[in-house]
C-alpha positions in Angstrom: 3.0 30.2 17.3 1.9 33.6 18.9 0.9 33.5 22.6 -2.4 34.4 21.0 -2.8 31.0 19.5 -3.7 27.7 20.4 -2.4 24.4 18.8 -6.3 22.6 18.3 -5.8 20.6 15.2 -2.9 17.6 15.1 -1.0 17.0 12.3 -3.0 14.1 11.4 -6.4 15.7 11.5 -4.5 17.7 9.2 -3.4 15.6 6.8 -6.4 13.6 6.9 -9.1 16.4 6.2 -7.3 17.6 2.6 -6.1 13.8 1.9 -10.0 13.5 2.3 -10.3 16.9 0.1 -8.6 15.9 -2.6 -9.2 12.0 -2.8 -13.4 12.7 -2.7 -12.4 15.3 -5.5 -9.9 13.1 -7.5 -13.2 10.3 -7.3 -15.9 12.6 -8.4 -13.7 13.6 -11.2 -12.8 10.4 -12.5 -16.5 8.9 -12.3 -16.9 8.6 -15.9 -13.0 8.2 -17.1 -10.1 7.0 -15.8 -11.8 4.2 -13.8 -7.9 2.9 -12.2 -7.6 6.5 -10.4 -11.4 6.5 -9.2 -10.9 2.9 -7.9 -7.8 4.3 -6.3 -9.4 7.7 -4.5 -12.5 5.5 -3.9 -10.4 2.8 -1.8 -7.7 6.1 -0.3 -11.1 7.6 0.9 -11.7 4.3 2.6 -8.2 4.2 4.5 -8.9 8.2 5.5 -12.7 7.2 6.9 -11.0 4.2 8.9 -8.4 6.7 10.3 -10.2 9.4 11.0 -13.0 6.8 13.0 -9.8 5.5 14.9 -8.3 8.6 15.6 -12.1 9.8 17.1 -11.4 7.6 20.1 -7.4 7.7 20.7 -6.3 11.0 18.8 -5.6 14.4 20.3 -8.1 15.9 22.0 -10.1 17.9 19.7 -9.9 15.0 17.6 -12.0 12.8 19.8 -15.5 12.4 19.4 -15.9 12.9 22.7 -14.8 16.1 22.5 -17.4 17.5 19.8 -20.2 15.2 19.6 -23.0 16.6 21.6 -26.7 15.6 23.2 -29.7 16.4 20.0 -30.7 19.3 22.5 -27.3 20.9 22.5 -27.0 20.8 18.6 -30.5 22.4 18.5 -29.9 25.0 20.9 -26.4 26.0 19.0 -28.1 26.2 15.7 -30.9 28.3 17.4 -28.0 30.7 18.3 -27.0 31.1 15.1 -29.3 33.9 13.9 -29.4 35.9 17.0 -25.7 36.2 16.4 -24.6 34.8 19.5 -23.6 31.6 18.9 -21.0 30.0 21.2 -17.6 29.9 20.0 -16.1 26.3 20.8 -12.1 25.8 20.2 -12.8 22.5 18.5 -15.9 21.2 16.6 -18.7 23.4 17.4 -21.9 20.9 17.9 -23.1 21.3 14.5 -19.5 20.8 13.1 -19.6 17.3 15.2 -23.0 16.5 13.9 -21.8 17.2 10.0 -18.3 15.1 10.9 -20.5 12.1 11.9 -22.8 12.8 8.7 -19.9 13.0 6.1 -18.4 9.3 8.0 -21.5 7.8 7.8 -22.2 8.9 4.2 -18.5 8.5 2.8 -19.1 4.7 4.1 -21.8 4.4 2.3 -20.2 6.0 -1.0 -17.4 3.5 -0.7 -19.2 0.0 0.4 -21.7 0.8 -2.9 -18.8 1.5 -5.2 -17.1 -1.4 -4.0 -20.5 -3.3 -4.5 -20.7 -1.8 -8.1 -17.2 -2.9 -8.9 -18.4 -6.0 -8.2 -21.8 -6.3 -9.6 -20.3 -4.4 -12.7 -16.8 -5.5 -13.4 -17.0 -8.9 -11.4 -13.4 -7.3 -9.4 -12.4 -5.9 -6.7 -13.3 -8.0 -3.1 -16.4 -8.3 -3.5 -15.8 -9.7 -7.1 -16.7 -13.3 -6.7 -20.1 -13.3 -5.3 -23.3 -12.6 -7.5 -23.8 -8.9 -7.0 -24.1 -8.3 -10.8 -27.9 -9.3 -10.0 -28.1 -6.1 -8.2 -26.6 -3.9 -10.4 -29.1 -1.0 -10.9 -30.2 -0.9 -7.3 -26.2 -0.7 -6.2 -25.7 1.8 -9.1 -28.1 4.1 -7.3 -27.3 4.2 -4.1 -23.6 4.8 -5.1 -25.0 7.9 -7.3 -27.3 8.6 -4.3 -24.7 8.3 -1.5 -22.3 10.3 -3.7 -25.3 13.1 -4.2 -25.5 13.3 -0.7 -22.2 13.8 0.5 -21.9 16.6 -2.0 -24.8 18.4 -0.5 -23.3 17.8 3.1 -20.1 19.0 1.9 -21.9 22.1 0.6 -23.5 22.3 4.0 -20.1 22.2 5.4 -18.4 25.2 3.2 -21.4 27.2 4.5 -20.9 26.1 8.3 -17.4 27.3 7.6 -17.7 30.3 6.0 -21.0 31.0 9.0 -18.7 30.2 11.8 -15.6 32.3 10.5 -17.6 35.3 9.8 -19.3 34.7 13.0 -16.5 34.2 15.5 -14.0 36.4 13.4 -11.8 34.2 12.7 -10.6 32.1 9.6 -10.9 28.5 10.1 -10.0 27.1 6.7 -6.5 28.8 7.7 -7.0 27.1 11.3 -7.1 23.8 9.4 -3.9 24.8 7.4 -1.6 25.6 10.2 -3.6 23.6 13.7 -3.9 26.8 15.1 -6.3 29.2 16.6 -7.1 32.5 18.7 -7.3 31.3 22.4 -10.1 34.1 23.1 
């Protein structure tokens, strides 16, 4: 590491962001075959929502949610800055990066508690496979296709608050996630 940079991301935010990449990916691609691998990036994205909440309150300190999540007022104000150019560069999460972390949780939860609903009320497996959830089939079918809708366009959301914020602040933050590392000024 240059004296330029700055560690910001751990390892395990790391790991966990493309383990999130790839499993969301793996499950959106498998939706109509391959059920056994959808089942299995379905329940991986679980373990990597239940990590990533965990590490919000004891991981490094960019990790913490404390560290990016930010009053309504300041989120608005920072996206106000946006077009005039002058938006605040933050070493961690900017606030509209916190806002879309807490979105994409919240959303992936949802993903994953339908589609284990729908394994049940479909297949009759998975934990929730004993109770009588096949009675709600159609309404659990689309909120898991709803749910899944959503994160997509969030995640599209996030590419473009990526690519904004690196073109912005001259910098190239998809590499930042790659190596931890950033410019300190």
């Amino acid at each position: 590491m240059s004296k330029d940079e700055i560690a910001v991301w751990d390892p395990l935010v790391r790991i966990f962001h493309w383990g999130l990449v790839a499993a969301f990916a793996l499950g959106w691609l498998t939706q109509e075959e391959h059920y056994d691998l959808h089942l299995a990036a379905g329940y991986t994205v679980l373990g990597l929502v239940l990590f990533r909440v965990i590490w919000g309150f004891v991981g490094s300190r960019h990790a913490r949610f404390a560290d990016f999540v930010r009053r309504p007022s300041a989120v608005l104000a920072y996206l106000g800055s946006i077009p005039t150019g002058k938006a605040q560069r933050f070493l961690g999460h900017n606030p509209a990066g916190g806002v879309m972390i807490l979105l994409l949780l919240v959303t992936l939860l949802l993903v994953i508690l339908s589609g284990i609903a729908l394994d049940a009320a479909e297949n009759r497996a998975g934990p929730l496979g004993g109770t009588r959830l096949f009675l709600y089939a159609d309404t659990i079918k689309a909120t898991h296709e709803l749910a899944t809708d959503l994160g997509l366009s969030l995640i599209a959301l996030h590419i473009l608050g990526v690519i904004q914020a690196s073109l912005t602040h001259r910098e190239n933050l998809v590499l930042a996630m790659v190596t931890g590392r950033k410019r300190r000024g």
